[in-house]
C-alpha positions as CSV (number, residue, x, y, z in Angstrom):
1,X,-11.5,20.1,6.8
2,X,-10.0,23.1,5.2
3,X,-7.9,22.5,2.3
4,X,-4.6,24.6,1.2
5,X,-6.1,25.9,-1.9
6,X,-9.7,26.2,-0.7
7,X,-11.7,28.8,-3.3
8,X,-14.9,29.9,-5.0
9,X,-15.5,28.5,-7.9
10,X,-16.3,32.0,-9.9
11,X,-18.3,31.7,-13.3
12,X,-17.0,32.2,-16.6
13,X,-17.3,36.1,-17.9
14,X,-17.8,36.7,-21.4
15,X,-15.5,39.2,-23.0
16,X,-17.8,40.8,-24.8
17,X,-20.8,42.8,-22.6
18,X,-24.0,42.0,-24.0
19,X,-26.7,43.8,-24.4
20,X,-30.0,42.5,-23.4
21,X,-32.2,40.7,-25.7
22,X,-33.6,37.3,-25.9
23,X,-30.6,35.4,-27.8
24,X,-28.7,36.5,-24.8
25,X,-30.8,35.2,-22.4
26,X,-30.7,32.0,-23.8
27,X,-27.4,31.9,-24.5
28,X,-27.0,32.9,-20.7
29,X,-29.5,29.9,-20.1
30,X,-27.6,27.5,-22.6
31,X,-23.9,28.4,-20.6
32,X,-25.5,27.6,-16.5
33,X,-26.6,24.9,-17.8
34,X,-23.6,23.3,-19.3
35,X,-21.6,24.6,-15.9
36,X,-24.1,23.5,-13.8
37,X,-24.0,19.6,-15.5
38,X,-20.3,19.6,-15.7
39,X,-20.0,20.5,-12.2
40,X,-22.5,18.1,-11.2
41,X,-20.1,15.6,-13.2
42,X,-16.7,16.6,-11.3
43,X,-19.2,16.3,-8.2
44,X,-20.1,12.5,-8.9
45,X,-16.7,12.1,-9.7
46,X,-15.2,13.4,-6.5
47,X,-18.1,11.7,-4.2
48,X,-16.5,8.5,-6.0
49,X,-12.7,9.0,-6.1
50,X,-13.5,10.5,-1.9
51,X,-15.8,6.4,-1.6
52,X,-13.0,4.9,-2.4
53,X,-10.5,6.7,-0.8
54,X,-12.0,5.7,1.7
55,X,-12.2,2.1,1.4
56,X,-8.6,2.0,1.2
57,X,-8.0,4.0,4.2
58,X,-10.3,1.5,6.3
59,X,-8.2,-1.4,5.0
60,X,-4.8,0.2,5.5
61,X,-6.1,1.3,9.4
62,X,-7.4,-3.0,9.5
63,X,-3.7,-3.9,8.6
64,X,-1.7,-1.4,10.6
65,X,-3.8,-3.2,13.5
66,X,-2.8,-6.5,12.7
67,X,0.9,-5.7,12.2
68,X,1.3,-3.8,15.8
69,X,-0.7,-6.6,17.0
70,X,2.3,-8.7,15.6
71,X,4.7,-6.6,16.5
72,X,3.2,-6.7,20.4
73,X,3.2,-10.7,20.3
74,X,7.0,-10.5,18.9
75,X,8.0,-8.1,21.9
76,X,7.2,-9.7,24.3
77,X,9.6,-13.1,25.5
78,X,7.6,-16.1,25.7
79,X,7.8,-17.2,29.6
80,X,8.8,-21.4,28.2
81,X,11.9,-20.3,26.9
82,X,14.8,-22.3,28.1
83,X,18.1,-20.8,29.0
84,X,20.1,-22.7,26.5
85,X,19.1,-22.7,22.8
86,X,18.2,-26.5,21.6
87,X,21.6,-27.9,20.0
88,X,21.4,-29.6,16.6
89,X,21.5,-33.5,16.5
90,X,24.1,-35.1,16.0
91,X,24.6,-38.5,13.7
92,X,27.6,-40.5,14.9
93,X,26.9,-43.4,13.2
94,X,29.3,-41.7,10.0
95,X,32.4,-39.9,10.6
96,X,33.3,-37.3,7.8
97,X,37.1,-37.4,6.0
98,X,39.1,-35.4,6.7
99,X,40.2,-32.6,4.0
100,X,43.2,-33.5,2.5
101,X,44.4,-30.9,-0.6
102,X,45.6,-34.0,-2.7
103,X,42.7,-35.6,-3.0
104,X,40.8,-32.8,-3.8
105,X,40.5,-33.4,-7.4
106,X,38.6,-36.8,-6.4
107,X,35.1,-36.0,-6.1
108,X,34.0,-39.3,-4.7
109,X,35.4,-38.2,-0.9
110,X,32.7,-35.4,-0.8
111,X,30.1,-36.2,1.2
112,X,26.4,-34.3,2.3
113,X,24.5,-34.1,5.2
114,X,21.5,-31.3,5.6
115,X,20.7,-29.9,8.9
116,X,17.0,-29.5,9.5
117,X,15.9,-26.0,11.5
């Protein structure tokens, strides 16, 4: 996988030249070994962030499969379908008023009826 910034990591140069003596050398020592445990640290971190990257990709590729799957099942007609949709029943037994515009401040001609799907 190559990445679009994709570099080597250079290490850090001192300013100064030194000359060689025994400080130095430790100090030298001292400096790797910081870079080397905060690299190991970004390391960790990255195997950790890349983990659970991961895990979300593998639960986004479980869903995308059960939504085509949906969308396959919704495609395609079911064969029982009847020509004409079902029409809604009808109660005869009560006949609704008609409208009429003078009566409309009378509340008591309103009537209700709910139409189950």
């Amino acid at each position: 996988m190559r990445y679009k910034y994709q570099r080597q990591i250079q290490p850090k140069l001192s300013t100064i030249p030194r000359h060689k003596s025994q400080a130095n050398l430790y100090r030298s020592l001292y400096q790797m070994a910081v870079e080397k445990k905060r690299l190991t640290e970004e390391l960790e971190v990255l195997r950790s962030r890349s983990h659970i990257i991961e895990q979300r990709l593998a639960l986004i590729e479980d869903q995308l499969g059960e939504l085509e799957k949906d969308v396959t099942q919704l495609s395609v007609p079911p064969t029982n379908k009847p020509q004409n949709p079902p029409s809604l029943p009808v109660n005869n037994s009560q006949t609704l008023p008609k409208s009429n515009p003078q009566n409309s401040s009378n509340s008591s001609n309103m009537n209700t009826f709910m139409v189950d799907y």
